[in-house]
KETORBA-633806 format. One record per residue (C-alpha): x negated, y negated, z; residue in one letter. Coordinates in steps of 0.1 Angstrom, whole numbers, plus 2048, in hexadecimal, padded with zeros to 3 digits. Layout:
BEGIN
<seba c1="X" c2="Y" c3="Z" res="a"/>
...
***
This chain:
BEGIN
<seba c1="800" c2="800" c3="800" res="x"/>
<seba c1="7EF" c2="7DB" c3="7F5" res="x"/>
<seba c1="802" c2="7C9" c3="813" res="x"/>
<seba c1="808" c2="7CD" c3="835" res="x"/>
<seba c1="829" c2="7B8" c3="835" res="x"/>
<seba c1="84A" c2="7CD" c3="835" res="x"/>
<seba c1="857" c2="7EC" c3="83A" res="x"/>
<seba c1="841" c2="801" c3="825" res="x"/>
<seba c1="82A" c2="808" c3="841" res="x"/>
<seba c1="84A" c2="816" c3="856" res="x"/>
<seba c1="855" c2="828" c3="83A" res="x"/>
<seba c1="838" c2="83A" c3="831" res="x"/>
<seba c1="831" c2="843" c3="856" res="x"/>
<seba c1="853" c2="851" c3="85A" res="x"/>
<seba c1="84C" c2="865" c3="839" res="x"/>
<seba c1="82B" c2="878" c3="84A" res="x"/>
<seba c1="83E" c2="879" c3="86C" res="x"/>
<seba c1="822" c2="864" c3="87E" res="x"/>
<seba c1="828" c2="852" c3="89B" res="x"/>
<seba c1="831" c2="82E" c3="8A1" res="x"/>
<seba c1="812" c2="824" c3="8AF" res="x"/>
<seba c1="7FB" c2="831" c3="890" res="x"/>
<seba c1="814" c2="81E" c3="87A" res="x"/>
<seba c1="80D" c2="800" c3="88E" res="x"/>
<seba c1="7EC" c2="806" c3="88D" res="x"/>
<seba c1="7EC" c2="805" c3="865" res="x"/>
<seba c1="7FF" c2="7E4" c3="865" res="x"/>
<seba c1="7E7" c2="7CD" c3="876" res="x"/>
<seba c1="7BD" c2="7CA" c3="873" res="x"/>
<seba c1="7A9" c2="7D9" c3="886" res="x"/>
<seba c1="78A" c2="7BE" c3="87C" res="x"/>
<seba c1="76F" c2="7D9" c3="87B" res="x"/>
<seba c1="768" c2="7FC" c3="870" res="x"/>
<seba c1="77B" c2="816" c3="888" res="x"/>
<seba c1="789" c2="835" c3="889" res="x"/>
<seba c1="7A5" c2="848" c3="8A0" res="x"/>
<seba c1="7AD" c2="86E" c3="8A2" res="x"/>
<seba c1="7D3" c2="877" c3="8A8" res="x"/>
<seba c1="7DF" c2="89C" c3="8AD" res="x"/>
<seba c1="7E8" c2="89E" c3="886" res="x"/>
<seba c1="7D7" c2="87F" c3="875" res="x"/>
<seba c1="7BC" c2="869" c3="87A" res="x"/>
<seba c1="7B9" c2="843" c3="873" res="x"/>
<seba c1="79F" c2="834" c3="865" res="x"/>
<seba c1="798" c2="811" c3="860" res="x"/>
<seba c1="77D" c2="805" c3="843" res="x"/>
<seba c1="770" c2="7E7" c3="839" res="x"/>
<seba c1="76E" c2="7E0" c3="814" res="x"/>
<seba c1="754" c2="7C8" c3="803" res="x"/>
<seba c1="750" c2="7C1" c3="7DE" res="x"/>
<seba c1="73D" c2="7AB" c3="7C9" res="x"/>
<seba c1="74F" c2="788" c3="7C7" res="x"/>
<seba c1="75D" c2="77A" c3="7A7" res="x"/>
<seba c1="744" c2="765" c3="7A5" res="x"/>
<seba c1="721" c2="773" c3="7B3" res="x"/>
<seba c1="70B" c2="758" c3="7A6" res="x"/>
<seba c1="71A" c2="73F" c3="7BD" res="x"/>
<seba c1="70D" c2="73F" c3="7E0" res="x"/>
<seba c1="72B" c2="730" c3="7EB" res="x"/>
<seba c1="741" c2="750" c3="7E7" res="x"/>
<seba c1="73F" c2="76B" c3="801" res="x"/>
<seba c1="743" c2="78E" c3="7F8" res="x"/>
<seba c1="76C" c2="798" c3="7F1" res="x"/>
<seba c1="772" c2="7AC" c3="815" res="x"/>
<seba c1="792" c2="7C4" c3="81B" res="x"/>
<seba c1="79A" c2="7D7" c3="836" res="x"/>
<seba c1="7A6" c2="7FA" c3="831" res="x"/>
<seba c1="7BF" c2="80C" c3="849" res="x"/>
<seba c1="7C3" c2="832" c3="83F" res="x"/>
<seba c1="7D5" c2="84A" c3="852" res="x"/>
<seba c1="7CD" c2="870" c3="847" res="x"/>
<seba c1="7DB" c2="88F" c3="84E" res="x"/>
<seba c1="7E8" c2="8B0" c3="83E" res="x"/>
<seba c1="7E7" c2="8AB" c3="81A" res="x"/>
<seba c1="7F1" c2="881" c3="81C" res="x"/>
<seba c1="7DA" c2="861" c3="81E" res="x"/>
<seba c1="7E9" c2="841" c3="821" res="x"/>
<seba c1="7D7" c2="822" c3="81C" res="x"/>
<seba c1="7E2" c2="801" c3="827" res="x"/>
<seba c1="7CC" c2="7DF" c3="81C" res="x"/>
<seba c1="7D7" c2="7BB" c3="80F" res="x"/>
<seba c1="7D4" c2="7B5" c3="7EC" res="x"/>
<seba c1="7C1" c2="7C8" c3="7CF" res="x"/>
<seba c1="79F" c2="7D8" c3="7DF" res="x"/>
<seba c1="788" c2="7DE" c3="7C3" res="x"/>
<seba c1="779" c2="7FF" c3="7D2" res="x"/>
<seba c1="79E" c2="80E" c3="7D3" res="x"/>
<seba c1="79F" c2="804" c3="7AC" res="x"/>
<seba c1="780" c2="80F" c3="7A1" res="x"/>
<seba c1="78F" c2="832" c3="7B7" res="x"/>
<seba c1="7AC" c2="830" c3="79F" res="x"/>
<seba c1="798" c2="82A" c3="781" res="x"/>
<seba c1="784" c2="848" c3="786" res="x"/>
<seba c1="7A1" c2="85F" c3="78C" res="x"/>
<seba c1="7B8" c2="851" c3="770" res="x"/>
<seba c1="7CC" c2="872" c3="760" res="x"/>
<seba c1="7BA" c2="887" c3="775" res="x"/>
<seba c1="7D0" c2="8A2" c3="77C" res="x"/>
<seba c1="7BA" c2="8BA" c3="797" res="x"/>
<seba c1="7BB" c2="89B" c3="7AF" res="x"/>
<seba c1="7D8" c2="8AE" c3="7C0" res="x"/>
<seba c1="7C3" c2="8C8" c3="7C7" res="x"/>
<seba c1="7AF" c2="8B0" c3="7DF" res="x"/>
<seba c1="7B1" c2="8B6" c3="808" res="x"/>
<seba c1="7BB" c2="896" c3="81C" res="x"/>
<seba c1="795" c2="896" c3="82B" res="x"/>
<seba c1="785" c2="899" c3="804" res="x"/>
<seba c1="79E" c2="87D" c3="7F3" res="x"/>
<seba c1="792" c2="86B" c3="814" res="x"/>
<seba c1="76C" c2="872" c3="80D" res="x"/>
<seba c1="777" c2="866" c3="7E3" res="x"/>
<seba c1="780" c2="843" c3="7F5" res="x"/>
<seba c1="763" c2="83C" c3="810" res="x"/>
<seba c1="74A" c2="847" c3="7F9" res="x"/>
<seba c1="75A" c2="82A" c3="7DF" res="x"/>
<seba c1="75D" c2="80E" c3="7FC" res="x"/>
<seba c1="739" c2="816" c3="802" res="x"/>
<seba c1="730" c2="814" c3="7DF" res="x"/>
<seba c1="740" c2="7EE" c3="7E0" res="x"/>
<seba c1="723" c2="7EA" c3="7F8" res="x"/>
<seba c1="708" c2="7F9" c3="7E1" res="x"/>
<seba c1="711" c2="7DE" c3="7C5" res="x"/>
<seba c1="710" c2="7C5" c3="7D9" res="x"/>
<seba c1="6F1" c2="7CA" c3="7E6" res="x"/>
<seba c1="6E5" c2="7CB" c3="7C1" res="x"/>
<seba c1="6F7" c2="7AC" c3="7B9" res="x"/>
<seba c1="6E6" c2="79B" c3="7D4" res="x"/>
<seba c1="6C6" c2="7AB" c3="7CC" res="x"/>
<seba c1="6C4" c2="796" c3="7AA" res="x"/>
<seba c1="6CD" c2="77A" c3="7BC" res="x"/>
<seba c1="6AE" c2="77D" c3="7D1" res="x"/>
<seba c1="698" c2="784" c3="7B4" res="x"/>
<seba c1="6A4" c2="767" c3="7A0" res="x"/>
<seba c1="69C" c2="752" c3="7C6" res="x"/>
<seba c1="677" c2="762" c3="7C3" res="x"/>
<seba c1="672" c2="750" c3="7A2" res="x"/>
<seba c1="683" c2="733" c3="7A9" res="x"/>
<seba c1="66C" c2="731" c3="7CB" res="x"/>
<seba c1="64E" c2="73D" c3="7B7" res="x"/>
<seba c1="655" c2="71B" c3="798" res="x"/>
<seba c1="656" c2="706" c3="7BE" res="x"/>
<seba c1="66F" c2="6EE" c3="7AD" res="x"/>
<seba c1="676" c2="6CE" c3="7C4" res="x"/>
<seba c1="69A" c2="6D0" c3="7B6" res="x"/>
<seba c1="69F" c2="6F2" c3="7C2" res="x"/>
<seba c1="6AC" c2="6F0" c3="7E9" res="x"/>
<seba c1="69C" c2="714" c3="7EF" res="x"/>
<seba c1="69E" c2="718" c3="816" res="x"/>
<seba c1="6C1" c2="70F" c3="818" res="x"/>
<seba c1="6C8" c2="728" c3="7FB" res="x"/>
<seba c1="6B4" c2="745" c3="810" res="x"/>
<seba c1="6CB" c2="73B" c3="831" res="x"/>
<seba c1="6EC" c2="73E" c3="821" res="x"/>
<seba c1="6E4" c2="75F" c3="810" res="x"/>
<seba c1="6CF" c2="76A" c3="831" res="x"/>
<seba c1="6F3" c2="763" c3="844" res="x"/>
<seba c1="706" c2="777" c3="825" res="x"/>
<seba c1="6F4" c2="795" c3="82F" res="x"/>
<seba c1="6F7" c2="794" c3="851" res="x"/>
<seba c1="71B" c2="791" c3="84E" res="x"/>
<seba c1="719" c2="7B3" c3="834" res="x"/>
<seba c1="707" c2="7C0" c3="84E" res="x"/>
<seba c1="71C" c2="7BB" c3="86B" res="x"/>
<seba c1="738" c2="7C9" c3="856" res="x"/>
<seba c1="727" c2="7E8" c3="849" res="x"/>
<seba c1="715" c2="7FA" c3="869" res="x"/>
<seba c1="738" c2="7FD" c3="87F" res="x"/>
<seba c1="740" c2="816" c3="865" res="x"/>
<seba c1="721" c2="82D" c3="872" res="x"/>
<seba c1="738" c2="830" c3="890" res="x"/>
<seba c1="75A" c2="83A" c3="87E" res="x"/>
<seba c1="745" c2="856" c3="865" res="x"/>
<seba c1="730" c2="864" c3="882" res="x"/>
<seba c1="752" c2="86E" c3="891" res="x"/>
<seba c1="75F" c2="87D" c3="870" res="x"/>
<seba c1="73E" c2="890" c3="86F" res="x"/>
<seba c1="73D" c2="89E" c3="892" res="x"/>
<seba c1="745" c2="8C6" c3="894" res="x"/>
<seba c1="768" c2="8C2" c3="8A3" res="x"/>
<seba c1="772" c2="8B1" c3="886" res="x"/>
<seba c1="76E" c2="8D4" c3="86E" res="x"/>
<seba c1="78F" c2="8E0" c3="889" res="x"/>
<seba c1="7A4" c2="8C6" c3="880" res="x"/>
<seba c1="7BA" c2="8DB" c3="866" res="x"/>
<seba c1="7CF" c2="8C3" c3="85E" res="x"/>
<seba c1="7B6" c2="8AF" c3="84B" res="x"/>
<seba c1="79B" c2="8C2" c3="83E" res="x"/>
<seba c1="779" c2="8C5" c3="840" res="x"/>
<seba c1="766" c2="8A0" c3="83F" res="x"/>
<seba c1="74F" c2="89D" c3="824" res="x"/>
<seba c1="72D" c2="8A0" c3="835" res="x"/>
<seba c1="71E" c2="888" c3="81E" res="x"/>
<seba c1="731" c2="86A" c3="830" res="x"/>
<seba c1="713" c2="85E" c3="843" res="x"/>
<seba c1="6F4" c2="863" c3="82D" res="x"/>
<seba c1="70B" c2="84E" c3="810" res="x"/>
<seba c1="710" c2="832" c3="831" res="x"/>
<seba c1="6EC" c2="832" c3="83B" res="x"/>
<seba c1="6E0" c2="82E" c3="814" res="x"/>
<seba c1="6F6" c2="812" c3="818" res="x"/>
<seba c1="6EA" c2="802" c3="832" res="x"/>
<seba c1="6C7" c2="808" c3="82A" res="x"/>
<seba c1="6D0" c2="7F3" c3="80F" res="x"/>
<seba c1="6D9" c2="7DA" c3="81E" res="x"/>
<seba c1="6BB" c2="7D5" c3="834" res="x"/>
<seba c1="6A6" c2="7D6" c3="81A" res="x"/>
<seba c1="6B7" c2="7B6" c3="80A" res="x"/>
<seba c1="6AB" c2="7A8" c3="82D" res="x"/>
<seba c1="686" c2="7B4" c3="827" res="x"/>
<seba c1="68B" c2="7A4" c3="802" res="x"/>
<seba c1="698" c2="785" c3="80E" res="x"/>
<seba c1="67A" c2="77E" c3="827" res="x"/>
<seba c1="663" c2="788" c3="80D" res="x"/>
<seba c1="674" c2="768" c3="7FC" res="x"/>
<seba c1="66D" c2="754" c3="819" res="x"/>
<seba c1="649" c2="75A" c3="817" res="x"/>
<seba c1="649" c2="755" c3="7F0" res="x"/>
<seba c1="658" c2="72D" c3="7F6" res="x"/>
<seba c1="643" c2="727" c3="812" res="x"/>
<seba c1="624" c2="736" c3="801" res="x"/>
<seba c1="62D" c2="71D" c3="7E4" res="x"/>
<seba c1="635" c2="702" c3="800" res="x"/>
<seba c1="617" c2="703" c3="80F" res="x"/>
<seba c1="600" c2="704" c3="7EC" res="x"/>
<seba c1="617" c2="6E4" c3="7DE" res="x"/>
<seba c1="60E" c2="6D5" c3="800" res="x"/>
<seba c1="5EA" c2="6DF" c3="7FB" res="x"/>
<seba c1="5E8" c2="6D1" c3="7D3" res="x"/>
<seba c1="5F7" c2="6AE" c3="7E2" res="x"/>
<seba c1="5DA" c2="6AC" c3="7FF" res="x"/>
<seba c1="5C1" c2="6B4" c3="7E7" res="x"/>
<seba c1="5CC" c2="695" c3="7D0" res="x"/>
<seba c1="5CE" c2="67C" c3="7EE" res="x"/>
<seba c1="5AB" c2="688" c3="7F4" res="x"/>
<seba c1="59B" c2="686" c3="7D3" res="x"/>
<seba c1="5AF" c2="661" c3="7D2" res="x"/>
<seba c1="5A3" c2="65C" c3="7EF" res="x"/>
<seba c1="57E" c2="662" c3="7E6" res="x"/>
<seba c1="582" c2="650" c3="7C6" res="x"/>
<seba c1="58D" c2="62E" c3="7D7" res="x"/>
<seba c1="571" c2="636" c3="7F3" res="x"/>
<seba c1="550" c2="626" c3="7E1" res="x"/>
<seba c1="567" c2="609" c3="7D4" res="x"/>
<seba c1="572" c2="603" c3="7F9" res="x"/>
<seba c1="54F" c2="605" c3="807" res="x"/>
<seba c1="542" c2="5EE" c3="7E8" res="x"/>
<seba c1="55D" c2="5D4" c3="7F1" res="x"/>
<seba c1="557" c2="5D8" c3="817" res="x"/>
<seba c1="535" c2="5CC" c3="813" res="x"/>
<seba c1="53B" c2="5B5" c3="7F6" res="x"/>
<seba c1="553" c2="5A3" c3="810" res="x"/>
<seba c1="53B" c2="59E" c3="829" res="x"/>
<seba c1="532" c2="579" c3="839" res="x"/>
<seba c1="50F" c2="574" c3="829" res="x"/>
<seba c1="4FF" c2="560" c3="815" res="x"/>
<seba c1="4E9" c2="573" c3="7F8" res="x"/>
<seba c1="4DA" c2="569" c3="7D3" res="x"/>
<seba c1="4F2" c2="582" c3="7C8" res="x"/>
<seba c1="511" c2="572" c3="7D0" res="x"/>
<seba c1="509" c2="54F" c3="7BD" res="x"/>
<seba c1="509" c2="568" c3="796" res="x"/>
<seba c1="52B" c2="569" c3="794" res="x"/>
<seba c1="524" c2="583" c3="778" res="x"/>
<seba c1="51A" c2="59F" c3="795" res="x"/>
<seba c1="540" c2="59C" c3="798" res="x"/>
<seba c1="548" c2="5B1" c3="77C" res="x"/>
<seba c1="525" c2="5C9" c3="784" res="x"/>
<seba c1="538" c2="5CE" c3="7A4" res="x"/>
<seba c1="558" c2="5D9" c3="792" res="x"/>
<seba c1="543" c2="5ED" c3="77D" res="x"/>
<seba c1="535" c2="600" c3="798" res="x"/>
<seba c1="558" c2="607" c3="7A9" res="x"/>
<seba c1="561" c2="617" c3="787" res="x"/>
<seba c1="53F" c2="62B" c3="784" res="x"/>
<seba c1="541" c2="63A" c3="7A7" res="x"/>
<seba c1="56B" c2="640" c3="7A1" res="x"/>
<seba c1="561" c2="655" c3="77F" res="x"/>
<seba c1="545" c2="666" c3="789" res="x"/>
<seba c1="55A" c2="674" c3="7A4" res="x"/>
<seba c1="575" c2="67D" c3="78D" res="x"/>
<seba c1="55D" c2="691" c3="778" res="x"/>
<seba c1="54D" c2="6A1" c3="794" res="x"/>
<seba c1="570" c2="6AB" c3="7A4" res="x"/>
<seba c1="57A" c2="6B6" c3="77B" res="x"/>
<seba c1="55A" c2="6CB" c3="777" res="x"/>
<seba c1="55B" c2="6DB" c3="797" res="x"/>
<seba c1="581" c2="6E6" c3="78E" res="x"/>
<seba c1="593" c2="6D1" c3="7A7" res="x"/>
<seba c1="5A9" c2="6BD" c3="789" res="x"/>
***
């Protein structure tokens, strides 16, 4: 069902002959990964994220759904708000398959986890590119480019994937515990569940790893731009240097033959120039420029 609002919940709950509190359960959120076991059924809770419309704006957070399914002998239901991509590409797959039927509550179950957590593998790819195209953006060091502020917003992006993602370790550790092969009425749990969640997750941290690798990349650039302007101000610096000393002295309160030629004037100026390019082509021949 793609809405909580109604009497569709009620209905289908009176159709499996669960009880009021499980159907209650399915009509509200839970706000996190969980899962309950009843007598005949369980209840699980996911949470669902795709790749946004729109992944090349940082603005956009990942599309997130939550999940209710209640599963017992030979039913699921699912309960969410709205179209959730990993239940279509689900139906994609299975489109005029006919041996779907054949499927146990716990396998169809197994068919939709597995496709919630591969929401999370594309996005991780998604924002993978996004950190490469970061790297070379960091790497051309343009002034233009805000690139810490960029690394902070998608730093917080995958927290908050994070966050979302490891409460399910919780809900499939339960599914995979030995009790669970006794529950008849739903089957036995794919055992897969929790090597597919921690691939997942190890995913995910390693899009932190890659982001602070990016961090080191812009302040590795930060630092040699900072270096390239010092060593200008102190080649400028040496340049004006002679011409500062030559003036200093030149403005001294003495009286000397010198100063009467206003012509040693201009062999004053002259020297200022002489020491600036000899300097220059010193700095230039020793690689500096």
């Amino acid at each position: 069902m793609s809405s909580r609002e109604g009497d569709g919940i009620e209905a289908a709950a009176a159709a499996v002959a669960i009880g009021g509190s499980s159907a209650h359960r399915l009509a509200g959120e839970a706000g996190h990964a969980d899962l309950t076991q009843y007598p005949e059924h369980i209840h699980l809770v996911l949470e669902s994220m795709d790749v946004p419309a729109a992944p090349d704006d940082e603005s956009i957070a990942p599309d997130r759904h939550e999940i209710g399914l209640a599963a017992g002998r030979n039913w699921v239901i699912t309960v969410h708000e709205g179209p959730v991509a990993a239940l279509e590409r689900l139906d994609d797959l299975t489109h005029g398959e006919t041996r779907l039927g054949a499927l146990d509550a716990a396998e169809f179950l197994a068919a939709v986890v597995d496709e919630v957590l591969g929401g999370y593998l594309a996005l991780a790819e998604v924002i993978e590119r996004e950190i490469d195209r970061l790297d070379e953006q960091a790497l051309r060091g343009r002034p233009r480019d805000d690139i810490l502020a960029r690394i902070v917003a998608l730093r917080r992006r995958i927290g908050a994937i994070r966050r979302t993602l490891t409460p399910h370790r919780v809900a499939f550790s339960v599914l995979a515990r030995p009790d669970m092969q006794l529950h008849d009425e739903l089957g036995h749990p794919w055992p897969g569940l929790t090597e597919r969640l921690d691939r997942a997750i190890d995913a995910i941290e390693n899009l932190r790893e890659l982001l602070l690798g990016t961090y080191d990349i812009h302040m590795g650039r930060a630092a040699q731009d900072a270096n390239e302007v010092m060593k200008r101000l102190t080649l400028l610096s040496a340049v004006l240097l002679p011409a500062v000393v030559l003036a200093g002295i030149m403005g001294m309160n003495f009286q000397l033959d010198f100063f009467d030629d206003a012509r040693n004037f201009v062999l004053i100026i002259g020297a200022m120039i002489a020491f600036g390019v000899t300097l220059l082509a010193g700095a230039r021949w020793r690689g500096w420029l």
